[in-house]
C-alpha positions in Angstrom: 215.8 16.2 -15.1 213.5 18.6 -13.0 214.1 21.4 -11.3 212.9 19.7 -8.1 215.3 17.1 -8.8 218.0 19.8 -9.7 217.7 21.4 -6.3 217.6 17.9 -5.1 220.7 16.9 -6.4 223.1 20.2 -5.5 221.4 19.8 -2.0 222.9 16.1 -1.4 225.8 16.7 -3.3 227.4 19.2 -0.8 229.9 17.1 0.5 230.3 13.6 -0.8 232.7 12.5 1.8 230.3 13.3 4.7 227.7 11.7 2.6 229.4 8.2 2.4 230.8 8.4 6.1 227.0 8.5 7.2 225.8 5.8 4.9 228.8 3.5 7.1 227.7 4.8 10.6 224.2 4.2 9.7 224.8 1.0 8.6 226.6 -0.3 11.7 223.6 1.1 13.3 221.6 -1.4 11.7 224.0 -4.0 11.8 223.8 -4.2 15.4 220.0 -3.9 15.0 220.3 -7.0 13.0 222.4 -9.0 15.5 220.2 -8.0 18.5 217.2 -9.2 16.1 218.8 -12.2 14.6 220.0 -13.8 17.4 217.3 -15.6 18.7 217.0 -17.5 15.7 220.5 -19.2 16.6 218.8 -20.2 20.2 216.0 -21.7 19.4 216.9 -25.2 19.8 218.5 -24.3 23.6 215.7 -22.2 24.8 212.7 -24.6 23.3 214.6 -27.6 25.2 215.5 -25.9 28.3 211.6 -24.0 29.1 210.0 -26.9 27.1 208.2 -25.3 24.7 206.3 -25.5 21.5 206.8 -24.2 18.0 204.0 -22.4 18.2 205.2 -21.2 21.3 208.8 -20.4 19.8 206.6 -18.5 16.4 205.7 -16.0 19.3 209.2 -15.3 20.6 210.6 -14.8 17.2 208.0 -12.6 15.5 204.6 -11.4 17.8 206.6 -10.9 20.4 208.7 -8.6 18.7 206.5 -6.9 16.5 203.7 -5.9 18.4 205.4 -3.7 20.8 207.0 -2.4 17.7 203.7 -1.8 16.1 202.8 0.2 19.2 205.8 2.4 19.5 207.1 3.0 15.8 204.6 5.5 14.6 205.2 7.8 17.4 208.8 7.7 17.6 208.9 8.2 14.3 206.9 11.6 14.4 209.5 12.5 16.9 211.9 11.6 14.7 210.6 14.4 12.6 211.1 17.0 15.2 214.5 16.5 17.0 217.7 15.5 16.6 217.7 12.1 14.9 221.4 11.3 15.4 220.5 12.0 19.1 217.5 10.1 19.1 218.9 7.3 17.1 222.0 6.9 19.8 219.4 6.6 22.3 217.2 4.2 21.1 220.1 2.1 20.1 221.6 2.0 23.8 218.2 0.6 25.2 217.3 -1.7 22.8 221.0 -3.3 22.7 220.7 -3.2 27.0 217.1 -5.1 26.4 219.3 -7.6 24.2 221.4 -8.4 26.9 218.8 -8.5 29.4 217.3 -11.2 27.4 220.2 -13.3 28.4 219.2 -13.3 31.9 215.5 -14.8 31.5 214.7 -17.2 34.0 211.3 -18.2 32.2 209.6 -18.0 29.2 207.6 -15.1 30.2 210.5 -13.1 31.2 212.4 -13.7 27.6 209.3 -12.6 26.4 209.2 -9.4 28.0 212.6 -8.6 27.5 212.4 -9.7 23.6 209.0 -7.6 23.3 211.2 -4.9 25.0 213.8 -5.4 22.2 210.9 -4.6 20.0 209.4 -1.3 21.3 213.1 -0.3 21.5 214.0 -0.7 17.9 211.1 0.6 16.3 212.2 3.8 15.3 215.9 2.7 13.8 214.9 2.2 10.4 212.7 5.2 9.9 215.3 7.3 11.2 218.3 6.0 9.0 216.4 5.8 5.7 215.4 9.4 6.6 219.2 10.3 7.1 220.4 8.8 3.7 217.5 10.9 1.9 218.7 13.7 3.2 222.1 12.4 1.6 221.7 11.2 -1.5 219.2 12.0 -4.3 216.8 10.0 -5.5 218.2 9.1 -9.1 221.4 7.8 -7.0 219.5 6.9 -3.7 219.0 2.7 -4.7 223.2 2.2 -4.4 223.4 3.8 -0.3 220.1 1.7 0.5 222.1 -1.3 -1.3 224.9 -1.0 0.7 223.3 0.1 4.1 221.4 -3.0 3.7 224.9 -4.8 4.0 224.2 -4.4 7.5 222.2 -7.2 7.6 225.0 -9.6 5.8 227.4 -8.6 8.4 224.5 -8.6 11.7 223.8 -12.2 10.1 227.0 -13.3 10.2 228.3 -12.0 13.6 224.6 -13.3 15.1 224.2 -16.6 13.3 228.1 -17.3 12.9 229.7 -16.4 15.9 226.2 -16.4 17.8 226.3 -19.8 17.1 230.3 -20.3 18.6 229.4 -18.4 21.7 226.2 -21.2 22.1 228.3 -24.0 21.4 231.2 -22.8 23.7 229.3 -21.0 26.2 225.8 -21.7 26.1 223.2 -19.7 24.9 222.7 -16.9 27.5 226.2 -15.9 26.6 225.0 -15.2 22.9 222.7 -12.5 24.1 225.3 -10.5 26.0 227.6 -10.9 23.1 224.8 -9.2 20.8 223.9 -6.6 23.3 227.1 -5.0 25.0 228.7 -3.7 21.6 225.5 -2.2 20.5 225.8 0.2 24.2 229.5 1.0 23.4 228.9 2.4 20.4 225.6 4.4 21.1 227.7 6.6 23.3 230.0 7.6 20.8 227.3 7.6 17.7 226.2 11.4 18.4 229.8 12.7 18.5 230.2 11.7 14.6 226.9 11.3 12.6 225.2 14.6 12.5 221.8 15.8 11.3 221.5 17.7 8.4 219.0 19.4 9.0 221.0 21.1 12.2 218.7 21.9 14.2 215.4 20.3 15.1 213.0 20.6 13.0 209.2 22.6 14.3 206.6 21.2 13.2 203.1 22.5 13.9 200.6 19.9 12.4 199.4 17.5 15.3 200.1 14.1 15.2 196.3 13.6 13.2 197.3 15.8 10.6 200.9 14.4 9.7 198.8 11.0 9.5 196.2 12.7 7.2 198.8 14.4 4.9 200.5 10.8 4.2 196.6 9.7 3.3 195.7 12.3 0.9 199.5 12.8 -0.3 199.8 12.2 -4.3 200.6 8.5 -4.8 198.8 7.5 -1.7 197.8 4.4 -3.8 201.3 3.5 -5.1 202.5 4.0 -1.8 199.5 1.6 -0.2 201.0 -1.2 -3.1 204.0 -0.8 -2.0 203.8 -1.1 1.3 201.6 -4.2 1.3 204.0 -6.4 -1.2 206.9 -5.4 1.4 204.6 -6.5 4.1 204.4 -10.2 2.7 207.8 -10.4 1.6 208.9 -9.5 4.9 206.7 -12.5 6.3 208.8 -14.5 3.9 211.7 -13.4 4.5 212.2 -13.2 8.3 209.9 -16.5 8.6 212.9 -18.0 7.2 215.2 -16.0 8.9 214.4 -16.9 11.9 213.3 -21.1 11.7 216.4 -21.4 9.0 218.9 -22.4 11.3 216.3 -24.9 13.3 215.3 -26.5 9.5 218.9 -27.4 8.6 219.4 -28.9 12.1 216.1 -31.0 12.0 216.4 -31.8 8.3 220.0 -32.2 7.7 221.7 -33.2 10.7 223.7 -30.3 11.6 224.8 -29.3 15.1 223.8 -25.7 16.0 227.5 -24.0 15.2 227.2 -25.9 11.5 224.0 -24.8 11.1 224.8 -21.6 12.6 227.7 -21.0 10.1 225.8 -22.1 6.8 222.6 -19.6 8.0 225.5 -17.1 8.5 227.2 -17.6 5.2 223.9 -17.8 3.2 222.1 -14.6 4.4 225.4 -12.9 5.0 228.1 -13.2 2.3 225.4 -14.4 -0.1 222.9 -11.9 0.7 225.5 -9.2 1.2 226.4 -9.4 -2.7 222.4 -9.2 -3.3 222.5 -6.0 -1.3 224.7 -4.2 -3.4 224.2 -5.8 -6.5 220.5 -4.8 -6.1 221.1 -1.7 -5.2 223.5 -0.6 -7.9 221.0 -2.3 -11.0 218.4 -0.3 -9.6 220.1 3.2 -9.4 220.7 1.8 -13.9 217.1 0.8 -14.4 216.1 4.4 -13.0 218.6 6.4 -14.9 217.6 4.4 -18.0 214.1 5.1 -17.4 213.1 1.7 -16.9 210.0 1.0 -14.4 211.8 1.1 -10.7 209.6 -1.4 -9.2 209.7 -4.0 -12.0 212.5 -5.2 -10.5 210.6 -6.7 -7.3 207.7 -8.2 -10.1 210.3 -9.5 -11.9 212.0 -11.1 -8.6 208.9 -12.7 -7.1 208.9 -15.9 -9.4 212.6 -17.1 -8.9 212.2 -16.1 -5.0 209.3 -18.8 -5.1 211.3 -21.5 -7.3 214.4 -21.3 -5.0 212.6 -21.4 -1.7 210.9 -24.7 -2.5 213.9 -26.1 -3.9 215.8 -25.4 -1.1 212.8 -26.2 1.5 212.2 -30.2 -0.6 215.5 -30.8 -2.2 216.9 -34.1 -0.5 220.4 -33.4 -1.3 222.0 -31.4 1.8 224.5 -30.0 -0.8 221.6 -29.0 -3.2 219.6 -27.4 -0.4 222.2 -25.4 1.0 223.2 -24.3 -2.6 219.9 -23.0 -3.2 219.6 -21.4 0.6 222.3 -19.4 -0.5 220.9 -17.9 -4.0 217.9 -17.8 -2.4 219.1 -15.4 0.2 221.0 -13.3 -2.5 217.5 -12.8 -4.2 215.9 -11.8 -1.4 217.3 -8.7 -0.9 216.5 -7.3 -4.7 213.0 -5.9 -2.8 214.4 -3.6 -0.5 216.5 -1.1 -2.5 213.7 -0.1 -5.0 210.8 -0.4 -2.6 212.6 1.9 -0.1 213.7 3.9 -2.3 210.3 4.8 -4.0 208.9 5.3 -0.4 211.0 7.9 0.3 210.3 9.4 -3.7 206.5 9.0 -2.7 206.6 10.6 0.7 206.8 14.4 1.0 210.1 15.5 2.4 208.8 16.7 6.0 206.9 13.3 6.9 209.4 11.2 5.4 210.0 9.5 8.8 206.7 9.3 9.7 205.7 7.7 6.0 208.7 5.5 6.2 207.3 4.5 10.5 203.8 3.7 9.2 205.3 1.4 6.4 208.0 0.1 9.1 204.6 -0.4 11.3 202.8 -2.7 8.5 205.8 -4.1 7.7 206.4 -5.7 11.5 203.2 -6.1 12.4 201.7 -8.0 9.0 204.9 -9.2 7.8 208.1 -9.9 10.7 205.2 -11.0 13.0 202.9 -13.3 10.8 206.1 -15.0 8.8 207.6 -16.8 11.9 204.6 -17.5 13.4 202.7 -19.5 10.6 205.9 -21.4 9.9 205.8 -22.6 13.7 202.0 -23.1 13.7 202.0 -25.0 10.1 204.9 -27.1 11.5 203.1 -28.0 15.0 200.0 -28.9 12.6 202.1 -30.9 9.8 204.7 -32.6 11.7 206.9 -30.9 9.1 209.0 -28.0 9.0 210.3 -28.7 5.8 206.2 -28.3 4.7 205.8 -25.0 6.9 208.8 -23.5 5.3 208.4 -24.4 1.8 204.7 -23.3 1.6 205.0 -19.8 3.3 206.6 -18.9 -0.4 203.3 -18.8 -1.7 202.8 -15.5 -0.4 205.3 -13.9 -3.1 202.8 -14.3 -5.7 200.5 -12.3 -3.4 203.1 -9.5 -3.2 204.2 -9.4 -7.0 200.6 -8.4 -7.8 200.8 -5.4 -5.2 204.1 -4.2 -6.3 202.8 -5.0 -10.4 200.3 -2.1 -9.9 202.6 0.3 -7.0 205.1 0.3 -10.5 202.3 1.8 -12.4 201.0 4.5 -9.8 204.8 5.4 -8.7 205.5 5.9 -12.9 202.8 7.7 -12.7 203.4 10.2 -10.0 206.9 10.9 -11.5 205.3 11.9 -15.2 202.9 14.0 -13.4 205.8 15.8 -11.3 207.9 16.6 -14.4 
């Protein structure tokens, strides 16, 4: 071990309890980040019927709509992040973008979901740059993978309250009643958030680069390279991943026959209890591979090939049992990118601009990935008459992103050997 990563280590290991406590505030954070991002995917059906629109139309709801007001915002926020109070900051941001969810609810056109929905966006920009900053702070790196693991439970337990119940409250109470039922929570608990997650870094931080030069240290930092991999193979497993996401729930109504509650419920059960075990069991094998010495980011090359196999088994299989089978491993091995991906981000970034590195990664991440993935699924449906084609094909892009994170593995081994 180094002495950096001695210091490191006595740093986060100050109090364990408070440690752990954070990792659960900050993942019902994101779990209502989830909910208030997730749920449109259980109203699709609904809200293409009742404003009559297209899939194409319904690719730019689910993902551009989303992601390029969150391109535009999460940069900046997350420099600010940098130099106040994140809990403060974080309980803010949360309150507005779980009001926008609600507001979403009241849309009396296309136009004004989309407003509200790219509102949602703008709003929630800054949430993940801020928490992953929070559990560094935390934890250190050699023991980092297992809190990402398990703050990434908040997605399994978002999906499940969005897609699960979501899909109740449309059945029962239509789907306008889904958007309140993601939204209101979200402002109860950004009111209390600030009286019990604290910054560790006490005060706020002052930081006299400009905005220009925090971007230009992240450019010339060491492991700029690794860090450019990385960032793109995320960006194209995230258009896999929330492209699916979000037409998942539409594919097993169209192509198996369910009503939206069923299909609700199996989305639900898939990406959440399914996915949930894929959190933490990523997670925790990565925290071993990194202790053992092994390659951190083989784990994602190793990943991308079985992502690919389920996904088109699950997309063409004709058995309903079969497909939903597969839906469900499928979603357990999609999480195995986040844990070691983040967590070398935050090992590659310099401690100062970590939530500025981690915003312009977040800004790739939404822009390229969350707002390409839906999209082309809904504009290679519209084109194919098939959403079973759109879905199964947009796996392709795995083998893009196992080459990026094959040579991010070699420059991140790198920049650890030359650290000490």
């Amino acid at each position: 071990m180094s002495e950096a990563e001695a210091i490191e280590g006595d740093r986060c290991a100050a109090n364990p309890i408070r440690s752990w406590l954070s990792v659960i505030l900050l993942t019902l954070v994101y779990m209502f980040h989830y909910i208030d991002r997730s749920v449109l995917g259980i109203v699709i059906e609904p809200v293409k019927v009742e404003f009559q629109l297209t899939d194409t139309q319904l690719g730019l709801l689910t993902g551009v709509a989303y992601s390029i007001p969150f391109a535009l915002f999460v940069i900046p926020v997350g420099m600010l992040a940098d130099r106040v109070n994140r809990s403060r900051l974080l309980a803010a941001i949360l309150f507005i973008w779980s009001a926008m969810t609600a507001a979403c609810g009241l849309a009396a056109s296309f136009i004004s979901l989309l407003v509200a929905r790219a509102s949602v966006g703008a709003s929630e920009s800054a949430a993940s740059p801020i928490c992953m900053a929070l559990v560094a702070e935390y934890f250190p790196s050699r023991k980092r993978s297992t809190p990402i693991g398990i703050f990434f439970l908040s997605g399994s337990f978002g999906t499940i309250l969005a897609f699960g119940i979501g899909g109740w409250v449309v059945e029962e109470y239509g789907w306008r009643n889904a958007f309140l039922f993601a939204g209101i929570p979200g402002m109860a608990y950004a009111l209390v958030l600030p009286l019990i997650l604290k910054d560790p870094r006490g005060r706020p931080v002052r930081v006299q680069a400009s905005n220009r030069n925090a971007l230009g240290e992240l450019i010339s930092m060491p492991g700029r390279g690794a860090y450019a991999h990385l960032v793109m193979g995320n960006c194209l497993s995230t258009a896999v991943v929330s492209g699916i996401f979000s037409w998942a729930t539409s594919f097993f109504i169209r192509e198996h026959a369910f009503n939206v509650k069923e299909a609700g419920t199996i989305v639900a059960l898939g990406i959440g209890i399914a996915g949930g075990i894929g959190a933490v069991a990523s997670g925790s094998i990565a925290d071993r591979m990194d202790h053992s010495r092994i390659p951190l980011l083989q784990m994602p090359v190793a990943t991308c090939p079985l992502f690919i196999l389920l996904l088109v088994g699950f997309a063409f299989s004709g058995s309903t049992v079969l497909s939903i089978v597969l839906f469900a491993l499928w979603c357990a091995i999609s999480h195995f990118f986040w844990p070691p991906a983040f967590n070398a981000l935050m090992v590659i970034a310099p401690e100062h601009r970590r939530s500025t590195a981690l915003s312009v990664a977040q800004l790739a991440f939404n822009l390229v990935g969350y707002g390409s993935g839906s999209l082309f699924i809904g504009v290679v449906s519209d084109a194919s008459g098939s959403l079973r084609l759109a879905i199964g094909s947009i796996g392709m892009l795995s083998l893009w992103a196992m080459g990026h994170y094959f040579v991010a593995s070699r420059g991140f081994e790198a920049l650890k050997a030359n650290r000490g």
